[in-house]
DORO-23869 format. One record per residue: z, y, x of N, C-alpha, C in turn. Coordinates in pm, whole numbers, padded with zeros to 5 digits, always signed. Each point is the difference from the previous one (the first is absolute). Example, Ala and Ser with C-alpha at 12.3 -4.5 7.8 and 13.67 -1.06 7.14 Angstrom:
BEGIN
+00780-00569+01319+00000+00119-00089+00000+00120+00090
-00072+00105-00035+00006+00119+00082+00073+00109-00077
***
This chain:
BEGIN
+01737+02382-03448-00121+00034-00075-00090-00124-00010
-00028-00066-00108-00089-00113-00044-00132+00058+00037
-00054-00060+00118-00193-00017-00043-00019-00100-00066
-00129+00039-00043-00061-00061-00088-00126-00103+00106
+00007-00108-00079-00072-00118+00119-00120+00080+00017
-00064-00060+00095-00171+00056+00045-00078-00124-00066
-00144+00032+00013-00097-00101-00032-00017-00152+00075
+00069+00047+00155-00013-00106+00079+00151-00069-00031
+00116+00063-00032+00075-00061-00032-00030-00099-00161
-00042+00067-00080-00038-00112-00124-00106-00107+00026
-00135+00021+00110-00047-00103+00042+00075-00125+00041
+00107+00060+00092+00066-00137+00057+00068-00067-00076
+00056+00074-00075+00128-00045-00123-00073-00108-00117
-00157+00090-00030-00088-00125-00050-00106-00076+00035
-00003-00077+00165-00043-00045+00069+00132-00101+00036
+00098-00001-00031+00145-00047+00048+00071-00037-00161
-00066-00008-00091+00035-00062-00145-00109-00098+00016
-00138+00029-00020-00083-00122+00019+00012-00111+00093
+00077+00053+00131+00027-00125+00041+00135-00088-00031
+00067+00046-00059+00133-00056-00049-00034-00088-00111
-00061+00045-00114-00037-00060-00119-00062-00131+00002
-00076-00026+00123-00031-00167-00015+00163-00077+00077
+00067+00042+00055+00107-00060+00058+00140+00008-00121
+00003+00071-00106+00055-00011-00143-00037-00058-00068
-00204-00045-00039+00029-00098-00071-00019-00103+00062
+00013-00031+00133+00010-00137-00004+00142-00010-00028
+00120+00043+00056+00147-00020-00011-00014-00049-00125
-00075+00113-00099+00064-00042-00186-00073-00113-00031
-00112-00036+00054-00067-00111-00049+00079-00127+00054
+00060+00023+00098+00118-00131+00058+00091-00053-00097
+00024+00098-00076+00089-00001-00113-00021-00048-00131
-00155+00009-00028-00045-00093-00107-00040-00095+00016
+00001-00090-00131-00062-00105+00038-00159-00057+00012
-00051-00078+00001-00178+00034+00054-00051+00008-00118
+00052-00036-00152-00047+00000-00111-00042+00172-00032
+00117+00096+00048+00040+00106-00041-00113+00066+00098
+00001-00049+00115-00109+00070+00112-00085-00026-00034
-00064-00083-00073-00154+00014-00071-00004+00085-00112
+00098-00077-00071-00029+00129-00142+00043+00168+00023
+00049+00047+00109+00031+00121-00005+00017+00045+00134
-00105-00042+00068-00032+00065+00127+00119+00105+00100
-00016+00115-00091+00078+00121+00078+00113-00008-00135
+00021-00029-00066+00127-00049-00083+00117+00031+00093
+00182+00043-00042+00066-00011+00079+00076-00141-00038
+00059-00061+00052+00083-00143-00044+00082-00005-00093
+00016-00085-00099+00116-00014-00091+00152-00011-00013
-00031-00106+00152+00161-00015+00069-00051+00026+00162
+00145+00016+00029+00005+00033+00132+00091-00131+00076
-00046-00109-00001+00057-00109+00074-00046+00003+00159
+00135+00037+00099-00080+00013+00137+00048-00150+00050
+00012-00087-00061-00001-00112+00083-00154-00080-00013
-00087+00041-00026-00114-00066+00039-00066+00068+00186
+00120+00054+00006-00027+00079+00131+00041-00141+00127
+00140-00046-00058+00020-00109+00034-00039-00141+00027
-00079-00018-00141-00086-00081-00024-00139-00012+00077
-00051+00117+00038-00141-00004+00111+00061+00002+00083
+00094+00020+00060+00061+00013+00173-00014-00115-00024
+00077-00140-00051+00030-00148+00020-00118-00027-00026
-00052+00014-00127-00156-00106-00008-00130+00005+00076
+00049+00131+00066-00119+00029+00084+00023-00033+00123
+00131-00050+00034+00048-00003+00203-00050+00120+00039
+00032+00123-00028-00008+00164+00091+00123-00053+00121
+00082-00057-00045+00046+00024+00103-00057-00061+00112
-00016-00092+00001-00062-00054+00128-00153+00109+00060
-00062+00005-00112-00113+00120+00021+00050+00125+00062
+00129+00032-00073+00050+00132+00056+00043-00028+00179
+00029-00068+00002+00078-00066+00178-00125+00039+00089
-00097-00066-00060-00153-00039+00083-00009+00187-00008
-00030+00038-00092-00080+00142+00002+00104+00078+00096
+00120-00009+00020+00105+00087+00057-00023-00058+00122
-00024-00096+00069-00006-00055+00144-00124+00102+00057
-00117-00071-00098-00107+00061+00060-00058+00150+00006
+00090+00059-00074-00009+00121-00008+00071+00049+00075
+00099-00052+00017+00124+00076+00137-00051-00006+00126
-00077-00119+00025-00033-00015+00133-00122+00066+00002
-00120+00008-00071-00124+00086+00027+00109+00121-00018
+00043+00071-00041+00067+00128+00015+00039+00056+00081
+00074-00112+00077+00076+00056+00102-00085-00034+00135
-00115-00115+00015-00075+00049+00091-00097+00092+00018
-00031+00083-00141-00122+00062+00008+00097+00144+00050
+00129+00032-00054+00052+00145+00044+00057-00017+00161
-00013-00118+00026+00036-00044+00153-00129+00054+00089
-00095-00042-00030-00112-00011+00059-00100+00125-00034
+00011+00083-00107-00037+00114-00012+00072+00131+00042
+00132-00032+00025+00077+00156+00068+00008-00061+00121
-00041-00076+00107-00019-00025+00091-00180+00056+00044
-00047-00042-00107-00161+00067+00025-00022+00163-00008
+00099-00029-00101+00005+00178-00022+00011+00087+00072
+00129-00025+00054+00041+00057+00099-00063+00013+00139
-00062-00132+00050-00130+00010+00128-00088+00090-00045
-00056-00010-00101-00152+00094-00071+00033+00128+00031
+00131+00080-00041+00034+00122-00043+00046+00027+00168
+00113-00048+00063+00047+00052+00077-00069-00052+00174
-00018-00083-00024-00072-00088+00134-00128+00025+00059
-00034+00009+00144-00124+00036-00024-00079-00136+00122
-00088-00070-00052-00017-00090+00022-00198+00004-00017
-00026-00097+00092-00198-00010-00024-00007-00081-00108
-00120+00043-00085+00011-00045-00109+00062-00028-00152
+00083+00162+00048+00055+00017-00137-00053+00058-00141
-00108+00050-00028-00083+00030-00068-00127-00161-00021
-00003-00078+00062-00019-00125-00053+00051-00121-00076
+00166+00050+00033+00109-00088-00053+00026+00065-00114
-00031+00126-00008+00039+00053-00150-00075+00016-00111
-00157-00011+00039-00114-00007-00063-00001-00189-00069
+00025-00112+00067+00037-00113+00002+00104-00032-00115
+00107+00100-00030+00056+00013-00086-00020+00047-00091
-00084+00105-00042-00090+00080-00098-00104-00130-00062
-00034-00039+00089-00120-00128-00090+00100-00045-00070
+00116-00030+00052+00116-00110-00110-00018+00046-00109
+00009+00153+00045+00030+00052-00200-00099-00045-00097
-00166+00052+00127-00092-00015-00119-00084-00140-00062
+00079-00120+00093-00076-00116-00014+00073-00061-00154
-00082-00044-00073+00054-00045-00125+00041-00153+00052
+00071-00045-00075+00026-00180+00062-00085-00081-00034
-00112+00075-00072-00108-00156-00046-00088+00044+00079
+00005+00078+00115-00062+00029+00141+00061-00124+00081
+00074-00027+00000+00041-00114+00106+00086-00087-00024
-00011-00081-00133+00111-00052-00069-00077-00157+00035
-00129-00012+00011-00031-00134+00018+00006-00034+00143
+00021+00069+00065+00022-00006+00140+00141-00031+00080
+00049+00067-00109+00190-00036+00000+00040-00097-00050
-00081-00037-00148+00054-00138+00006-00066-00150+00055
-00089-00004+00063-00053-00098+00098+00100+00051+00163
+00027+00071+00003+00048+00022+00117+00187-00069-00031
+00039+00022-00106+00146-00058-00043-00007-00148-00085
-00093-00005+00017-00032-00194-00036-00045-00024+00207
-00060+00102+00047+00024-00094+00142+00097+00004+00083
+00127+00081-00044+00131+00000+00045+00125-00028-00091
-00032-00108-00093+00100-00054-00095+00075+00069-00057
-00030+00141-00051+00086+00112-00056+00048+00004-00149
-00137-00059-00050-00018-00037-00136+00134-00100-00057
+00028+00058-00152+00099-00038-00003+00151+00014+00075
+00008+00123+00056+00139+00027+00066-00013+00108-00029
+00155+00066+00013-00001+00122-00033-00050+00093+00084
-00026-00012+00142-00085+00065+00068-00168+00084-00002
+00039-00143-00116-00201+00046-00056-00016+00146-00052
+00154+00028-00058-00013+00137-00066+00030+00069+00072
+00111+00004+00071+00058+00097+00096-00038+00082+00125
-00103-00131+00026-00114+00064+00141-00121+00121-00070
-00043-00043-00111-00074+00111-00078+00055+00101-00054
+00126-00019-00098+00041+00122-00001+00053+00096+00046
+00046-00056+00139+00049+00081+00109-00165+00061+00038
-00072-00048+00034-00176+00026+00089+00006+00114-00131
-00004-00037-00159-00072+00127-00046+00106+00125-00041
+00098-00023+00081+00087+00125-00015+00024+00083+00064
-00022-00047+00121-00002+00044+00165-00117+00135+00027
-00091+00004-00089-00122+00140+00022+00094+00108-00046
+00000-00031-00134+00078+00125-00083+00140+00067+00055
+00082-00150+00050+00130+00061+00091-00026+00090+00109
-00106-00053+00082-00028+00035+00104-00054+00200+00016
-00105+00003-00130+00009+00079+00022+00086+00136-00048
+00075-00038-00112+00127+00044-00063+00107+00054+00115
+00027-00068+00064+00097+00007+00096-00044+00103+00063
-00168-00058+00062-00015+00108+00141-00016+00162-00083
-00014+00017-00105-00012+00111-00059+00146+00055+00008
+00079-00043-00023+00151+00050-00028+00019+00023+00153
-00004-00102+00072+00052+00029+00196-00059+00127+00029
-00138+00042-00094-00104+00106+00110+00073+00112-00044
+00080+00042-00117+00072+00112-00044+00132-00005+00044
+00046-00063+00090+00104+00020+00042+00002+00080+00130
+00078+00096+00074-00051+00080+00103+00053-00076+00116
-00096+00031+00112-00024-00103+00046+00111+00046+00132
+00098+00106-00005+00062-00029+00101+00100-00075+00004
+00015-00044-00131+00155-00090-00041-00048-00136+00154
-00121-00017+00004-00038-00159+00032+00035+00095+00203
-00070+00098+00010-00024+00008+00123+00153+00028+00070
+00093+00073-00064+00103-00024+00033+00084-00092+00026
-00012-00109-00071+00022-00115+00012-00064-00081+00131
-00095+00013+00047-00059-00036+00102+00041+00048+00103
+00045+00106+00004+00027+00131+00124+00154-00066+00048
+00060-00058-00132+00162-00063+00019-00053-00125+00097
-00089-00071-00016-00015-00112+00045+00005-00150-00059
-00021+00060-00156-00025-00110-00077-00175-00048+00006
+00022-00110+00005-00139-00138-00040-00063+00069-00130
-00123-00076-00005-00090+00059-00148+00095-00118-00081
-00007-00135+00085+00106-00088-00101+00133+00070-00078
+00041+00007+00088+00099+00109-00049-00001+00086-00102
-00093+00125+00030-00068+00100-00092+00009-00050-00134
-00097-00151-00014-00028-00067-00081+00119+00012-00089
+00116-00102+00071+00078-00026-00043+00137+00050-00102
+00067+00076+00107+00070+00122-00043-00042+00067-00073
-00103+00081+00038+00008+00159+00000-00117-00014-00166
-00104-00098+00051-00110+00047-00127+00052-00076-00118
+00014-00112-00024+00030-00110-00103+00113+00055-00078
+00124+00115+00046+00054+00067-00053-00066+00108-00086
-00109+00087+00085-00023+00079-00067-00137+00010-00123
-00028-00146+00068-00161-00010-00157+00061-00099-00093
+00106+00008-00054+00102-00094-00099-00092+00014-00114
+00000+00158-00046-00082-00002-00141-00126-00072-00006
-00080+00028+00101-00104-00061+00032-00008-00139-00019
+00033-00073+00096+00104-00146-00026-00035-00078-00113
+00144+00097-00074+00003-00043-00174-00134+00016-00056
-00087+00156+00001-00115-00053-00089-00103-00114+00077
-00006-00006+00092-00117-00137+00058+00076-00144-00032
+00110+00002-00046+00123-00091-00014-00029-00033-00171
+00016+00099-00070-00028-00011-00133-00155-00047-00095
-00124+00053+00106-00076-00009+00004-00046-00192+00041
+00057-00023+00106-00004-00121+00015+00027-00099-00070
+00147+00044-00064+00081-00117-00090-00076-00011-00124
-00113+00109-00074-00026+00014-00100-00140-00060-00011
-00065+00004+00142-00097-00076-00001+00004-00202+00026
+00126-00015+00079-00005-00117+00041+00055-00042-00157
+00068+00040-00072+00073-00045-00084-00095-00056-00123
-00065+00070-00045-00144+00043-00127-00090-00100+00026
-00007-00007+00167-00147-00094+00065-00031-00126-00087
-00113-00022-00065+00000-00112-00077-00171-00086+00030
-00078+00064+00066-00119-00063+00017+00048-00103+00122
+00000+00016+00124+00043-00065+00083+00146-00084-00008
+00078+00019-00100+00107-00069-00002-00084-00122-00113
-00071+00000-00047-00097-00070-00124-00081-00097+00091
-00048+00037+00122-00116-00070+00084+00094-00099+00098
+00100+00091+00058+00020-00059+00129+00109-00129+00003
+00133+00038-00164+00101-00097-00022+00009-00075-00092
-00044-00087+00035-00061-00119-00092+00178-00094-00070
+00059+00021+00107+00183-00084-00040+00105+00078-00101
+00003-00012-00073+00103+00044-00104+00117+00027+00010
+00049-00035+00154+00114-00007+00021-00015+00119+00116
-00114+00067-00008-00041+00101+00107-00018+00154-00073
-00028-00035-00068-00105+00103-00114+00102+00144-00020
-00116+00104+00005+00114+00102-00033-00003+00059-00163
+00066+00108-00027+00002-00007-00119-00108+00062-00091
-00154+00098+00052-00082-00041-00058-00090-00067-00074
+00014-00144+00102-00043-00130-00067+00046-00082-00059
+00143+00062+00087+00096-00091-00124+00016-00006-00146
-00049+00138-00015+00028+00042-00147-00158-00045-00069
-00107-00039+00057-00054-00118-00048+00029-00136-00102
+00136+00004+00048+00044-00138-00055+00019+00017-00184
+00000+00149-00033+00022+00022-00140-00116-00017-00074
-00100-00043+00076-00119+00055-00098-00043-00169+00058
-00124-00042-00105-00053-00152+00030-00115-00001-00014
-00110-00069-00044-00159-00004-00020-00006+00067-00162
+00056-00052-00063+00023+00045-00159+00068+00079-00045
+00152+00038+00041+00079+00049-00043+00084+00094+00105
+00049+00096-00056+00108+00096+00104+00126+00023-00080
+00125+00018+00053+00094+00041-00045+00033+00159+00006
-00080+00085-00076+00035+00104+00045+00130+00091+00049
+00056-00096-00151+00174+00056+00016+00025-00011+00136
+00028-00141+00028+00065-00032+00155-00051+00105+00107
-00171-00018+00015-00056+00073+00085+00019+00175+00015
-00004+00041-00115+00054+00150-00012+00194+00009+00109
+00045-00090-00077+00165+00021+00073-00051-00015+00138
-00043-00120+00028-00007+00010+00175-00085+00071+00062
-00108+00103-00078-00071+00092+00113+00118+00147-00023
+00105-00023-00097+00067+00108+00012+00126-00006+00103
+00016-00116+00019+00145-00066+00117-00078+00084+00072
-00154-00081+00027-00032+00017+00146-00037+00151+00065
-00001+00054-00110-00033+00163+00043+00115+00126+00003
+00089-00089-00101+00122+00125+00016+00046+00045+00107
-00032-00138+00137+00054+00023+00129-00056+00121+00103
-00143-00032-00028-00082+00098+00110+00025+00122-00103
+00004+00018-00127+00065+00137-00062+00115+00103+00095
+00102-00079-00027+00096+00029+00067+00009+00024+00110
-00079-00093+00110-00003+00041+00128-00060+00115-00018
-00141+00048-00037-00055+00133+00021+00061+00115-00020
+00109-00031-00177+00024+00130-00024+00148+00012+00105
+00108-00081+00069+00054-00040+00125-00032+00125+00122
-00150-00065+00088-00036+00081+00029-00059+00121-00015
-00009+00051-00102-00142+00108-00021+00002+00140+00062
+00131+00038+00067+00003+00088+00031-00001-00015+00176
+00012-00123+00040-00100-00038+00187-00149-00011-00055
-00066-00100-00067-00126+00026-00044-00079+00137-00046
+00060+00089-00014-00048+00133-00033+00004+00046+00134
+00117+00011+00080+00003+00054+00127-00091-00067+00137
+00011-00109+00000-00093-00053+00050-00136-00013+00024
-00007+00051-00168-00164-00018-00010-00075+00147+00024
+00086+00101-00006-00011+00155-00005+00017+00027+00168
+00137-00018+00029-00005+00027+00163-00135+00007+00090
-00081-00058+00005-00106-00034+00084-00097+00113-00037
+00008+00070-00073-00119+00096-00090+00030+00098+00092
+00138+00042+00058-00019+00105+00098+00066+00014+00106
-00088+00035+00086-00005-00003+00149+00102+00050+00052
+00104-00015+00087+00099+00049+00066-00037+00068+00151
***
């Protein structure tokens, strides 16, 4: 028996076209040439030549941009889900003095904007030679990923019932342990969305990758893609193909995961 969609189902359906439609025309605008992108804006292309796709990968060096953005994104990634299901897990299951200070501490993370303490960070990474390395990014985007993981996680641990952990204890396993085995198995979905969440922010990051990496041979591919545009002139063509390289990826990863990111992000809503 066919139902018929609901209201909230056509909301999403057209809340989920508007966002597609700027990521179509840029693809089609990749495809024309910049003459055609002035005179006909939302126009679709005449020809469909995908080797100018080719042509911005080489003239632009993505690849080297792409290397840089994949380092630094892997490593803020993988220390922030290191260091947040380790927090998580103390917050939720541990009971320790001062745990309602350490978690409140983490709550400011969320709400501090970065031009709260961005001049402070970077006098502090000009007095520890950070500037200019890839560290410059990686120590921040790990710092501003670490609230949201943190408390993501401990939300998912608190719905899990809690004798799985005490049994485990009763065997004579370590909280290390606990850690190890028993939880990191079971907050996977979780994981993935603070995982996805991360890659999508470290990846996009373009203010601080603009301030802090001054070497070209460092640069990730935000700024990299700078290189299409000049004081006078931009290549739109080129520039359209390479913000479409550069996005098809985190596409894929999301729609990849979307069904740990749904679970993940839902799990925590109720209490076990």
């Amino acid at each position: 028996m066919n139902r018929k969609p609901t209201f909230s189902t056509l909301v999403v359906w057209f809340y989920a076209t508007l966002n597609l439609l700027p990521m179509l025309w840029m693809f089609m605008s990749s495809l024309k040439t910049n003459a055609e992108i002035a005179k006909s804006p939302l126009g679709l292309p005449t020809t469909f030549d995908f080797s100018v796709f080719a042509e911005a990968w080489e003239m632009g060096g993505l690849g080297t941009y792409a290397i840089n953005s994949a380092i630094v994104t892997f490593t803020a990634t993988t220390i922030t889900l290191t260091v947040s299901s380790m927090a998580g897990f103390a917050l939720s299951k541990l009971n320790f003095r001062g745990r309602g200070v350490v978690m409140g501490i983490f709550t400011l993370g969320l709400l501090l904007p970065i031009q709260a303490y961005f001049i402070a960070q970077n006098e502090l990474f000009e007095l520890v030679y950070l500037k200019d390395t890839r560290w410059a990014l990686i120590v921040p985007y790990t710092a501003m990923g670490i609230p949201l993981a943190v408390w993501l996680l401990k939300s998912y641990i608190d719905s899990l019932p809690k004798e799985i952990f005490e049994s485990a204890r009763v065997d004579g396993a370590s909280d290390l342990a606990v850690y190890r085995l028993l939880m990191v198995p079971i907050i996977r979905p979780a994981l993935v969305t603070v995982g996805i969440f991360s890659v999508l922010s470290s990846w996009n990051e373009f203010l601080l990758a603009l301030l802090y990496v001054q070497d070209d041979a460092l640069k990730t591919i935000p700024t990299g893609l700078l290189a299409f545009s000049s004081k006078y002139v931009t290549d739109y063509q080129m520039l359209f193909a390479a913000l479409s390289m550069v996005t098809l990826p985190m596409i894929v990863l999301y729609v990849v995961f979307n069904r740990q990111i749904v679970t993940g992000l839902t799990q925590g809503s109720v209490k076990g």
